[in-house]
MARDREN-632163 format. One record per residue: residue in three letters; x, y, z of N, C-alpha, C, CB in turn. Coordinates in steps of 0.05 Angstrom, whole numbers, plus 32768, in hexadecimal, padded with zeros to 4 digits. Glycine has a CB too. Example, Ala and Ser with C-alpha at 12.3 -4.5 7.8 and 13.67 -1.06 7.14 Angstrom:
REM residues 2
ALA81087F8E809C80F67FA6809C81087FBE809C80E27FA780B5SER81017FD3808E81117FEB808F81028001809D811A7FF48072
//
This chain:
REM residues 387
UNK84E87FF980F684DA801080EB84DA802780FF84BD800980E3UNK84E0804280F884E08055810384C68060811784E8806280F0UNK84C78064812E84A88072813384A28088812C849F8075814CUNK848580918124847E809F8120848980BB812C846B80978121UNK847F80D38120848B80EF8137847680FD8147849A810B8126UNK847A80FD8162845F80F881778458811A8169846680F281A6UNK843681198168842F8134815984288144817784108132813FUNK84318160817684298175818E8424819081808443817981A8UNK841A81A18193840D81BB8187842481C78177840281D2819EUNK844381D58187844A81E18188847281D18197843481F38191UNK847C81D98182849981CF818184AB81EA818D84A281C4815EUNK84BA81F081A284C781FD81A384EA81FC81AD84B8820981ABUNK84F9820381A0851581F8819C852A820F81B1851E81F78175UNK8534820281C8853D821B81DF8526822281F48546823B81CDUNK852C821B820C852182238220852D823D8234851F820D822AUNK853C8246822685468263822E8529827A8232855E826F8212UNK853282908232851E82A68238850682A78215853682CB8240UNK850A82AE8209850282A781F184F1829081EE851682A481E2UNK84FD827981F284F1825981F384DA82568209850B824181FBUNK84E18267821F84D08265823284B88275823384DC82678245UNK84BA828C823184A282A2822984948294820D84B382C78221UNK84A9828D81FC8491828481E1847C827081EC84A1827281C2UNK8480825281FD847A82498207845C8254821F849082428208UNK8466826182348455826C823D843E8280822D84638276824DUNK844782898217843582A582038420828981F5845482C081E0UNK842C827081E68418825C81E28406825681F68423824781DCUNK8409824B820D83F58242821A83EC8259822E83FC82298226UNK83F28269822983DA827D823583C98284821F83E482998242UNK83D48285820883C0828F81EF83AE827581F183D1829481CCUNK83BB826081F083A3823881E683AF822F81FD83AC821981C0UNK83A08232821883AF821C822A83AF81F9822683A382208247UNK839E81F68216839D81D3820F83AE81CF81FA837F81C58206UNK83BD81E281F183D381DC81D983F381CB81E483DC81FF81CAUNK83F281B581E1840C819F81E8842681B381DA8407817781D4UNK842D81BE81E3845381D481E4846781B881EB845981F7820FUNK847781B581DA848E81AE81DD84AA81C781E0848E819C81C6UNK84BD81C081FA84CA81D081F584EC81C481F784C081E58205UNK84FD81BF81E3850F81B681E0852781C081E1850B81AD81D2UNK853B81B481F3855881BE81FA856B81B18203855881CE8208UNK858181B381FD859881A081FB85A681A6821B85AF81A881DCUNK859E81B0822B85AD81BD8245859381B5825A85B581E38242UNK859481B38274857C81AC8282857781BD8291857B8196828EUNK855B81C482A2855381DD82AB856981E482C3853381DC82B5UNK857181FB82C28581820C82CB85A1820882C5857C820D82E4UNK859B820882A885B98215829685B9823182A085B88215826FUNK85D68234829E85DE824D829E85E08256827D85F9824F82B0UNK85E48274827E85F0827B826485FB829C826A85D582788248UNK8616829B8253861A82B28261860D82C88256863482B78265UNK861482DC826E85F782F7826086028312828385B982DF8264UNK85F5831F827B85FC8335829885EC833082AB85FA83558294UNK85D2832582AF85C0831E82BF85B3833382C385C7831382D2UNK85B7834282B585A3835782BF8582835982AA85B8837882BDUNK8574836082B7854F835982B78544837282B2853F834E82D7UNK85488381829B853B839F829E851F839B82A0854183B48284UNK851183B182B184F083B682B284E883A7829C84E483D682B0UNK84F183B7828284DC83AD826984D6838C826F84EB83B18245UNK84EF837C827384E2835D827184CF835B828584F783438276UNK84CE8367829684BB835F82B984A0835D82AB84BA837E82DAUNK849A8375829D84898383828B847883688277849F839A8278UNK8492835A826B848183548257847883348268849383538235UNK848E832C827E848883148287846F83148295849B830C8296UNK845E832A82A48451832682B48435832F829B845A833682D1UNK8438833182868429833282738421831A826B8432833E8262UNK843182FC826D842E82EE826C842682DE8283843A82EC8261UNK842282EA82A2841682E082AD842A82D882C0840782D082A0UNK844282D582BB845982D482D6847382EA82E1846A82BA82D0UNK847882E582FC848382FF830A84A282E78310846B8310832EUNK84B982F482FC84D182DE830884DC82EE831C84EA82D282F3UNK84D88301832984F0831A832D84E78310834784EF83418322UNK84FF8315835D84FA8319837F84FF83338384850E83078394UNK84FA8340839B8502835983A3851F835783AF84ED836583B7UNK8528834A83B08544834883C0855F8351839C8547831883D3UNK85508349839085598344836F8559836283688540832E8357UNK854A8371836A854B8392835D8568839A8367852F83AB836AUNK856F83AB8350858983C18352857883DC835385A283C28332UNK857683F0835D85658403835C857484198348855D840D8379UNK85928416833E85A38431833B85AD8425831985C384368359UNK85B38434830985C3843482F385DD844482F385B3843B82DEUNK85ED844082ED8609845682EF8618844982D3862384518314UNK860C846482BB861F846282A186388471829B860F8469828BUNK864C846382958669847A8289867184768273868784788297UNK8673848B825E8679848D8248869A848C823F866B84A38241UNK869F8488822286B4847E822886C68498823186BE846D8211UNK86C084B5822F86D784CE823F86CC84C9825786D784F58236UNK86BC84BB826786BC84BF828586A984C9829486CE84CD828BUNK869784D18274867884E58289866884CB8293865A84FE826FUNK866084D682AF865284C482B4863784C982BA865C84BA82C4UNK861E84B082BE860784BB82BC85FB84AE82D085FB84BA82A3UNK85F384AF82EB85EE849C830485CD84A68313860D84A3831FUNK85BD8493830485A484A28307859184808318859584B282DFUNK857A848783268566846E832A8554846E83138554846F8346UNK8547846083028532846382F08520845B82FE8533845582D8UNK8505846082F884F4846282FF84E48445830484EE847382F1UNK84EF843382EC84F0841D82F48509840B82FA84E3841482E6UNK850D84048305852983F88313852983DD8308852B83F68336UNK853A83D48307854383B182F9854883AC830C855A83A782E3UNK8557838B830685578377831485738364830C853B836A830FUNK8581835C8319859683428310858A8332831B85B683418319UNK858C83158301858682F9830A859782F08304857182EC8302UNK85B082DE830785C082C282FC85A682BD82E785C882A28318UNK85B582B782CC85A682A982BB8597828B82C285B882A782A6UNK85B0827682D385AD826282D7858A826982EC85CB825482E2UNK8589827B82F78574827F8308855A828582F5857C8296831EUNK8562829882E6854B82A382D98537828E82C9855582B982C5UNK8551828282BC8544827482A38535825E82AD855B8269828EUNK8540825482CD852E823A82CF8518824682DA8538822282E1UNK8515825A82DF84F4826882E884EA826A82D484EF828582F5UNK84EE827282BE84D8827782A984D88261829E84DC828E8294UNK84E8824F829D84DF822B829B84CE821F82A384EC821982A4UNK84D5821F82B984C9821182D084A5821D82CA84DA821C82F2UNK84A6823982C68486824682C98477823A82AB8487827082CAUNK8492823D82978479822E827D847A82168281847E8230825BUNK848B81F78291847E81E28298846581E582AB849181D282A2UNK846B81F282C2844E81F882CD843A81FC82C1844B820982D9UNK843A821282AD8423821A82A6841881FF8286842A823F829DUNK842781F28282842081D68277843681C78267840781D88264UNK844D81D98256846581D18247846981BA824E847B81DF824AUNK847581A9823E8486818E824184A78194823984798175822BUNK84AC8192824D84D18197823E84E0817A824084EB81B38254UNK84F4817D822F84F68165822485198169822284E181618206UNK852C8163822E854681668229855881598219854E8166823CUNK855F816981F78559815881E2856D816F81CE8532815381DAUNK857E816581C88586817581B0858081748193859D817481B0UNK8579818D8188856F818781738584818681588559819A8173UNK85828174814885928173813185888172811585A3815F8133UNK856B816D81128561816780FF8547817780F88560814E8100UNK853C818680E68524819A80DF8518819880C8852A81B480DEUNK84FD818780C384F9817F80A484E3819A80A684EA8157809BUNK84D881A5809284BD81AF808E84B581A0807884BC81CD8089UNK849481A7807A8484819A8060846E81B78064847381718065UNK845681A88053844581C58056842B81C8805F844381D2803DUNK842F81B88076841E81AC8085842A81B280AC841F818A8076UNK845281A980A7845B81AA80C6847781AE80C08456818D80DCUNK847F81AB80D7849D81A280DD84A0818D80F084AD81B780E8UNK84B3817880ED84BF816180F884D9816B810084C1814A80E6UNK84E18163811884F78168812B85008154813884F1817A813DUNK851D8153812C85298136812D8514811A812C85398135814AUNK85058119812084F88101811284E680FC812E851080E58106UNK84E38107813C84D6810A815584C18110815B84DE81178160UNK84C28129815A84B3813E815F849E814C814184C98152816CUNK848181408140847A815C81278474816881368465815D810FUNK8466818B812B8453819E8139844F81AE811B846381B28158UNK843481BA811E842C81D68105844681E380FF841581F48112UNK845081EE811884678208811D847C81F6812B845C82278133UNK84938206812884AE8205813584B98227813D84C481F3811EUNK84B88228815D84C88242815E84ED823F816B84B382588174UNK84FA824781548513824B815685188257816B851E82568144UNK8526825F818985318266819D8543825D81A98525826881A9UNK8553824F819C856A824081A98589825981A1856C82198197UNK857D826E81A38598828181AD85A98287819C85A8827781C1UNK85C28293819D85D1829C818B85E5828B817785DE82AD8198UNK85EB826F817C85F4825E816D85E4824E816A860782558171UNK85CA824E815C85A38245815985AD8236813F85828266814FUNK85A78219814C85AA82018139859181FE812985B081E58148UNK857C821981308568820F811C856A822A810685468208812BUNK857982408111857E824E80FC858E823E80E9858A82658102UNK85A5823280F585B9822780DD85A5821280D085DA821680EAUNK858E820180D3858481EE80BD857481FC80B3857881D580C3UNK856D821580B88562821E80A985638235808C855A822080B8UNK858882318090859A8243807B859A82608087858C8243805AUNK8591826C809885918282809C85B5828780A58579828880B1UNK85BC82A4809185DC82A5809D85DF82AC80BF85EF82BF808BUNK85FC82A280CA85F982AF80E5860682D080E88608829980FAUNK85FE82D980F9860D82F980F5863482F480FB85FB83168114UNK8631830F80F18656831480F5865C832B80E5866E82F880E6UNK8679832E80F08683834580EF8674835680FE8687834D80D7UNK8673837080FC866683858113864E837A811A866183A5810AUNK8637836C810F86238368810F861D834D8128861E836680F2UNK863F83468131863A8337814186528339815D8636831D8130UNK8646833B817C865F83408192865D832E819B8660835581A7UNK867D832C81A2867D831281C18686832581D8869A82F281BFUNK8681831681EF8688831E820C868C83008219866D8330821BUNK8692830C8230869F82FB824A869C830C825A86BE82F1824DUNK868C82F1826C868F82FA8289868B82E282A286788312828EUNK868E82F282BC869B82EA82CC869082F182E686B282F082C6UNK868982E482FA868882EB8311869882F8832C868282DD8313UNK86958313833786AB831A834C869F831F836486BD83338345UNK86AA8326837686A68338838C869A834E838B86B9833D8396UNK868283598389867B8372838D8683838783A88663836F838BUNK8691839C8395869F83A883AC868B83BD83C086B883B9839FUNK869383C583D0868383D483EF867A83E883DB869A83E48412UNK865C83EF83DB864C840683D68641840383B9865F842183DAUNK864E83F383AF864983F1838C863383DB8389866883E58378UNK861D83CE83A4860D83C7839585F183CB8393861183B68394UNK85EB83DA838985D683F2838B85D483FD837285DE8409839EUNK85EA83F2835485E183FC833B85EC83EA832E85E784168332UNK85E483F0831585EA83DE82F7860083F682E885C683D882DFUNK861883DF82E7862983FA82DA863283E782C28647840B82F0UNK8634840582A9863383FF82948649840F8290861C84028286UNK8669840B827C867D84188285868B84168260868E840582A4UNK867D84248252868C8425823486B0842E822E8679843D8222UNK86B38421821F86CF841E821F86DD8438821486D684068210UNK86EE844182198705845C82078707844E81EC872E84638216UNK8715843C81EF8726842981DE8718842781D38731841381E4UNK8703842F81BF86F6842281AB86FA8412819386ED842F81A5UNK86F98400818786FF83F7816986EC83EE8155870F83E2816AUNK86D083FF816086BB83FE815486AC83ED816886BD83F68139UNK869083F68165867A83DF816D867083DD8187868383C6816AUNK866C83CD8193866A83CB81B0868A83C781C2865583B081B4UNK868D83D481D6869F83D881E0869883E081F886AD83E681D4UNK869183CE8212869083DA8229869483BD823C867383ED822DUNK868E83C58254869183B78268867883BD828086AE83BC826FUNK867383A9828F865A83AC82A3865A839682BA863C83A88292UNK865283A582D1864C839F82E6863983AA82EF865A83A082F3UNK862A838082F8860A838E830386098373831885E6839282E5UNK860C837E833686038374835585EF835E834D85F4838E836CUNK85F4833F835A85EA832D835F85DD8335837885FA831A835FUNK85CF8321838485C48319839D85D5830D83B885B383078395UNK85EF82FC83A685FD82EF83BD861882F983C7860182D383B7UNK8616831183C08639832583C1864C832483AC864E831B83D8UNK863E83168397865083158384864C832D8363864C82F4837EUNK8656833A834B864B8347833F865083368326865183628342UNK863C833883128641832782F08654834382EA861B831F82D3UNK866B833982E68676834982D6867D834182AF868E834D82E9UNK8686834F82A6868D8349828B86968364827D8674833C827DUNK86978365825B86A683768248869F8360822A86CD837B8254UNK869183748221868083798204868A837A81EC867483918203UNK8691837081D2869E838581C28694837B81A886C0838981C5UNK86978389819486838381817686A183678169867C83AD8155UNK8692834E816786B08341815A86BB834D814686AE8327814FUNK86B08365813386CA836D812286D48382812F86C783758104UNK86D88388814686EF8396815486FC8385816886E583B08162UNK86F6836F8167870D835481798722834F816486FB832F8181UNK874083628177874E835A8175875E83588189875383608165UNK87718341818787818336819C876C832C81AA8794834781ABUNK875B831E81A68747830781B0873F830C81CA875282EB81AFUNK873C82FB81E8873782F881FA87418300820A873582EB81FCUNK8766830C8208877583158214876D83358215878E830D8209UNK8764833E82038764835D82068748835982138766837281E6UNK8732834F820B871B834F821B872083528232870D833C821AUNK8728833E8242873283408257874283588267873D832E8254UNK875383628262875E837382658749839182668773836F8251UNK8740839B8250873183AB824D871A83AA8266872883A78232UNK87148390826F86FF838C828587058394829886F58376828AUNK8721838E82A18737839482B7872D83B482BB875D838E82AAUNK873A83C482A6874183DD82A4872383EB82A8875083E38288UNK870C83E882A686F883EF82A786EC83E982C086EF83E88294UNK86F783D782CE86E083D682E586FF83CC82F986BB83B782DFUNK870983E282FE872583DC8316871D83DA832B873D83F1831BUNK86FF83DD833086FB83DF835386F783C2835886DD83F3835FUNK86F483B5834486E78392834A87038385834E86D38381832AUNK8705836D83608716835F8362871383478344871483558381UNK871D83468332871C8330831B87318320831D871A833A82FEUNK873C831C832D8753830D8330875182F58328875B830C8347UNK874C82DD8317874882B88320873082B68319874B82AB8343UNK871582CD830F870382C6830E86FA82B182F186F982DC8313UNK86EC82A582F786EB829582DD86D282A382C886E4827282E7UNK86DB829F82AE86D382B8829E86C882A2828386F482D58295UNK86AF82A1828186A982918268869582AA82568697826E8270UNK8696829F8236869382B18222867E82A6821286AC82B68212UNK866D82B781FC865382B681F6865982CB81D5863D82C58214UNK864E82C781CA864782D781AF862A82DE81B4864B82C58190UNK862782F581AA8611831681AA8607831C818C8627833981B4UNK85F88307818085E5830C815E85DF832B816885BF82F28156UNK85DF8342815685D28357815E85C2835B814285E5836F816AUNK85B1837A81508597837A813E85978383811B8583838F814DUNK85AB8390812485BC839B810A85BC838380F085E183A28115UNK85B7836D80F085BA835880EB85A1834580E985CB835280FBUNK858E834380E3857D832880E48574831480D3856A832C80ECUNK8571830180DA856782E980C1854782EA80C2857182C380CAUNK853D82E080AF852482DF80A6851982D980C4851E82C9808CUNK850782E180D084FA82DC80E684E882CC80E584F182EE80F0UNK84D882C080CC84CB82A280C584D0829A80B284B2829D80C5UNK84D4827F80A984E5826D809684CA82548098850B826380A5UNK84BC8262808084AB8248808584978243809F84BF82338087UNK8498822C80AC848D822B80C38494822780DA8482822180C2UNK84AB822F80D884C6824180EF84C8825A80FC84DE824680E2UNK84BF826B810984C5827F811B84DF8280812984B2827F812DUNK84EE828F81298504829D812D850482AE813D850C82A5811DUNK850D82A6815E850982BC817B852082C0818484FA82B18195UNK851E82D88197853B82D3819E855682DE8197853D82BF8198UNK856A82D481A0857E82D3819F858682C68176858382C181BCUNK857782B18178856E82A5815B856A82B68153855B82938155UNK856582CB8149854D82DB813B856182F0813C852B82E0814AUNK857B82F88144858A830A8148857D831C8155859483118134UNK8570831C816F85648330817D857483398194854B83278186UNK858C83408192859C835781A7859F836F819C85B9835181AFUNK859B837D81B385A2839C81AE85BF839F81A4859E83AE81CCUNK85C983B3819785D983BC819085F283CE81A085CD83C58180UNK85DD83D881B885ED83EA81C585ED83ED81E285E8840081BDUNK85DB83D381E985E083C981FC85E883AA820585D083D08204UNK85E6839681E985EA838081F085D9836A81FB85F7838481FBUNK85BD837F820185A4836C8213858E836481FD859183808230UNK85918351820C857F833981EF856A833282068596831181DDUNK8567832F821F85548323822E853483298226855A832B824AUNK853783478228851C8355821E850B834B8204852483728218UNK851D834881F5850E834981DA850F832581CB8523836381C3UNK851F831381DF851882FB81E2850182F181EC852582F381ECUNK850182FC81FB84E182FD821084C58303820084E2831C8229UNK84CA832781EE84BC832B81DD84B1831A81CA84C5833881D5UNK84C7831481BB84C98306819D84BC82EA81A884EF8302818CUNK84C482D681B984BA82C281C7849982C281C184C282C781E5UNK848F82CF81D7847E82D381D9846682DB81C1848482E081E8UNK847682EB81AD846382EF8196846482D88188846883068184UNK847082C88180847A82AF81708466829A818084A182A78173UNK846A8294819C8459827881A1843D828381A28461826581BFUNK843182A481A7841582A7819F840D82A68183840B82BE81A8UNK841D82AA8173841382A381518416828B8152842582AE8135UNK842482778159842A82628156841082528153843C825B816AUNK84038252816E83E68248817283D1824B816E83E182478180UNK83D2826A816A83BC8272815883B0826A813E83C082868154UNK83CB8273812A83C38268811383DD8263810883AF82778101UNK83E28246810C83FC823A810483FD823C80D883FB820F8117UNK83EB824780CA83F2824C80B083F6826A80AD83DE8240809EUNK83EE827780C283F1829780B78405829E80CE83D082AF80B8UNK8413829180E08423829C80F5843C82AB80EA842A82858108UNK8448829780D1846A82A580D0845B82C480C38489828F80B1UNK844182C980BA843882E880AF842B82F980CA841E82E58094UNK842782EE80DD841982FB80F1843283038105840182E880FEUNK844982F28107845D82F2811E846C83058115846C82D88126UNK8477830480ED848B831C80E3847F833A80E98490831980BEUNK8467833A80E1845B834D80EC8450835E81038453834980E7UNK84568349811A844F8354813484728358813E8439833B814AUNK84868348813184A1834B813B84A2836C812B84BA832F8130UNK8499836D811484A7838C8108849483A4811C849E839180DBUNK8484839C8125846D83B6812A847F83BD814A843E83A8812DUNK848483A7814C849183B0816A84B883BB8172848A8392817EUNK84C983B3815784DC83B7815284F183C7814484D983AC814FUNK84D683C4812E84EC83D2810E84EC83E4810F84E783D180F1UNK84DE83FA811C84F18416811A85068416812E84DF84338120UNK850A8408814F851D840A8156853883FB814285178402816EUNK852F83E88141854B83D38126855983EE810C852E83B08106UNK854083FD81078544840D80EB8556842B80FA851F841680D9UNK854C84388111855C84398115857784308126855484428114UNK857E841E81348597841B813B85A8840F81288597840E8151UNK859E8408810E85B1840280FD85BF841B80EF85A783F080EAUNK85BB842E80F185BF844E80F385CF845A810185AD845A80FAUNK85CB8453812485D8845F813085F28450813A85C98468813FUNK85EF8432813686028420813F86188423813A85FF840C8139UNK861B842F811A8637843A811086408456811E8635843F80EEUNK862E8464812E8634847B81378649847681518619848A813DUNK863D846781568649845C818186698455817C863484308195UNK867A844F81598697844F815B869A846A816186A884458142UNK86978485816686A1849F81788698849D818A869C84B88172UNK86B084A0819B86AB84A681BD869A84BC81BD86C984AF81D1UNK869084D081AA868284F081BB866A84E281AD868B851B81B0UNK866284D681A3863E84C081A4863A84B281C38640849A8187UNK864C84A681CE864884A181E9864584BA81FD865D848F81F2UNK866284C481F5866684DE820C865184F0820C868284F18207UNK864284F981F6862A850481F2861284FE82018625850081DBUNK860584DE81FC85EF84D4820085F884CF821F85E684BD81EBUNK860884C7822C860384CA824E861184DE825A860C84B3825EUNK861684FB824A86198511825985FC851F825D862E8524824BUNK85EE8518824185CD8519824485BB8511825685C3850E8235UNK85C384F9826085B284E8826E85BF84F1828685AF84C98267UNK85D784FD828C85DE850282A385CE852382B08600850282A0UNK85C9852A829C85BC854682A385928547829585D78562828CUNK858C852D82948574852E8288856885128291857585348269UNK8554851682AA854984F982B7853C84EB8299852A84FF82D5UNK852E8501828D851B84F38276853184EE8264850185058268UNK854C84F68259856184E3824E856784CF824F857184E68250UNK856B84C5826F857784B982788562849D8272858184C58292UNK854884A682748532849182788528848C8262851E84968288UNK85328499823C85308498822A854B847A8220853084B68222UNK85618482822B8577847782238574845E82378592848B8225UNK856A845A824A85628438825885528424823F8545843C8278UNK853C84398239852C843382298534842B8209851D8446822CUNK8544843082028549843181E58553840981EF8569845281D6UNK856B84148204858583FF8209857C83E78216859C840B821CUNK856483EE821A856083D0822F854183C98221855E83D6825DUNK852A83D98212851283D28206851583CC81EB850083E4820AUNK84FC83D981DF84FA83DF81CA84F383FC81C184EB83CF81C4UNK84FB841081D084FC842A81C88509843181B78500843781D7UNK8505844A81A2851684598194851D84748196850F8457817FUNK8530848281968526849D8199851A84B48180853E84A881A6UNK851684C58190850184D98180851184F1817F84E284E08190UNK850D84FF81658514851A815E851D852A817684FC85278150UNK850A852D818B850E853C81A5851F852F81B184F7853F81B6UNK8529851081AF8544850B81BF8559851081B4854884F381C7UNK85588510819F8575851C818A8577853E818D856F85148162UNK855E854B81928567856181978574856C81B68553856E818EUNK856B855081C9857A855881E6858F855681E38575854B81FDUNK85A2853F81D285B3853481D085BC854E81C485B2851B81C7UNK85BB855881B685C9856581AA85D8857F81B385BB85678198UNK85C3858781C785CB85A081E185DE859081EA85B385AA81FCUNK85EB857D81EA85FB857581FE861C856181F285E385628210UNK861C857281D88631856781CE864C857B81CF8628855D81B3UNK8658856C81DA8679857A81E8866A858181FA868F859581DAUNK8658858B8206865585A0822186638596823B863685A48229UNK866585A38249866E85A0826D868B85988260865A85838288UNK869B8588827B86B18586827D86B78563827E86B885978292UNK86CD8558827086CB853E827086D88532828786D485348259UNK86CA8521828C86D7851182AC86F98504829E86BA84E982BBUNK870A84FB82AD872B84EA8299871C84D28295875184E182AEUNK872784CE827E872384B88270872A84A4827C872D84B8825CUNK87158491827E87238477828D873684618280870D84688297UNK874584548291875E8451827B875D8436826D877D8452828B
//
């Protein structure tokens, strides 16, 4: 006879950034609430991603009560180029941070086992609901289950939700190099000429140990000629880096343009799961963190009104940015939508600190930023196109 499925407060699937903040956002809300947190990889997986830590997450982590960042970790500088060449090389006011994922993620692990989590290294294959719980792999019940197991989310797929694609979904690769003399002191973000719609860029942002995460972005319905042109394109965009031999592994980018039901029952949907990447920058950390966090505080609160309290606290903090970048997303296939918005930011600190904001938070812009933008279309002289 089968054993029973050990009962706990709170089921959560992925111990990534998402998995981990939901976790931590539960037991700070009910610290005597038993968190399960489940994942098929053991603490300090890597995954690939740019490593870079904008303010906003510092923001929402230490909201929850923990500080992952070191001071040795801050980049103080941003340096953006559009795809004609304008460039935009400013400090924001709040400065980021690169972490190796493999680093990050086992800190915010490690802090929701501290703070009481049980993790449990366990892949999940199986998701019953009733109307009462959910059972997880015949294992595990709990009230709630929060989905965070990332962009190929085995609990989206049992739960029928489609996965994104076509524009609505990018891959990248990347890779570790040599950071060259003087270049590490910013986060460079380097959009492509070559456009074929969608996301199209390439980035380098300074590690800690002399090395930089490099990589190159692109919406999968403008992959063509597969891995080879990726590659290449990465080459051509960042010639100062030695990429010679570097070993280069690849990731798919759900973007926001795109999302599945964000509760299914008594399922929450965070994350990467939840199709929570930006569109035009590719950074999902922030709003993993976010979404996390709102999901395991409904969770505990009131596990029958959560999937109505969490859709609701996810839209109040989102949906006009989502409403618009599904708007403008189609705009960014013309190079003068880029060449525009960081010739702006090149001549406007509060541009510059609008367009961080959109790309790395949950900001949107406002009437008054479309009208800066707009002083600044064709103006000045274009830098050559990089090749």
């Amino acid at each position: 006879m089968a054993a029973a499925a050990v009962p706990v407060d709170l089921i959560i699937v992925g111990a990534g950034p998402a998995g981990s903040a939901a976790a931590l956002a539960a037991l700070q809300a009910r610290p005597s609430a038993r968190v399960v947190l489940l994942d098929r990889a053991p603490l300090g997986r890597d995954k690939v991603c740019g490593d870079g830590i904008a303010p906003h997450v510092s923001r929402e982590l230490l909201a929850l009560g923990i500080d992952v960042t070191r001071p040795d970790e801050v980049v103080p500088g941003a340096r953006l180029v559009s795809p004609g060449g304008v460039v935009a090389s400013r400090r924001p006011r709040a400065p980021g941070h690169v972490i190796p994922r493999r680093v990050l993620d086992a800190r915010l692990l490690q802090a929701a086992i501290d703070r009481g989590a049980q993790f449990e290294l366990e892949k999940v294959a199986s998701l019953e609901q009733s109307t009462t719980g959910v059972t997880v792999n015949g294992r595990w019940r709990a009230p709630l289950v929060v989905g965070a197991d990332g962009s190929n989310s085995v609990v989206r797929r049992l739960l029928g939700e489609p996965a994104n694609h076509g524009s609505a979904l990018a891959v990248s690769i990347r890779g570790y190099a040599p950071t060259p003399a003087g270049t590490g002191d910013e986060l460079l973000f380097r959009w492509d000429n070559q456009r074929a719609g969608g996301l199209c860029y390439a980035w380098a942002f300074p590690t800690t140990n002399g090395t930089s995460n490099v990589g190159y972005a692109m919406s999968s319905a403008a992959r063509r000629g597969g891995r080879r042109v990726m590659e290449g394109r990465m080459h051509a965009l960042l010639p100062g880096f030695d990429l010679g031999g570097i070993e280069l592994t690849g990731h798919t980018l759900p973007l926001t343009t795109r999302r599945p039901r964000p509760a299914v029952g008594r399922v929450l949907l965070a994350g990467d799961a939840a199709s929570l990447i930006n569109p035009f920058t590719g950074e999902g950390i922030y709003a993993a963190v976010a979404s996390g966090a709102m999901a395991g505080r409904a969770a505990v609160m009131d596990a029958a009104s959560a999937h109505l309290v969490y859709s609701a606290a996810l839209a109040q903090r989102f949906a006009r940015q989502h409403r618009q970048s599904r708007i403008l997303y189609r705009m960014i296939d013309h190079s003068i939508t880029l060449d525009t918005a960081v010739r702006a930011s090149a001549g406007s600190e509060r541009t510059f600190e609008r367009l961080i904001d959109v790309g790395l938070g949950d900001a949107h812009f406002s009437v008054a930023d479309f009208a800066r933008f707009g002083r600044y279309v064709g103006a000045g002289s274009r830098a050559s196109n990089p090749s």
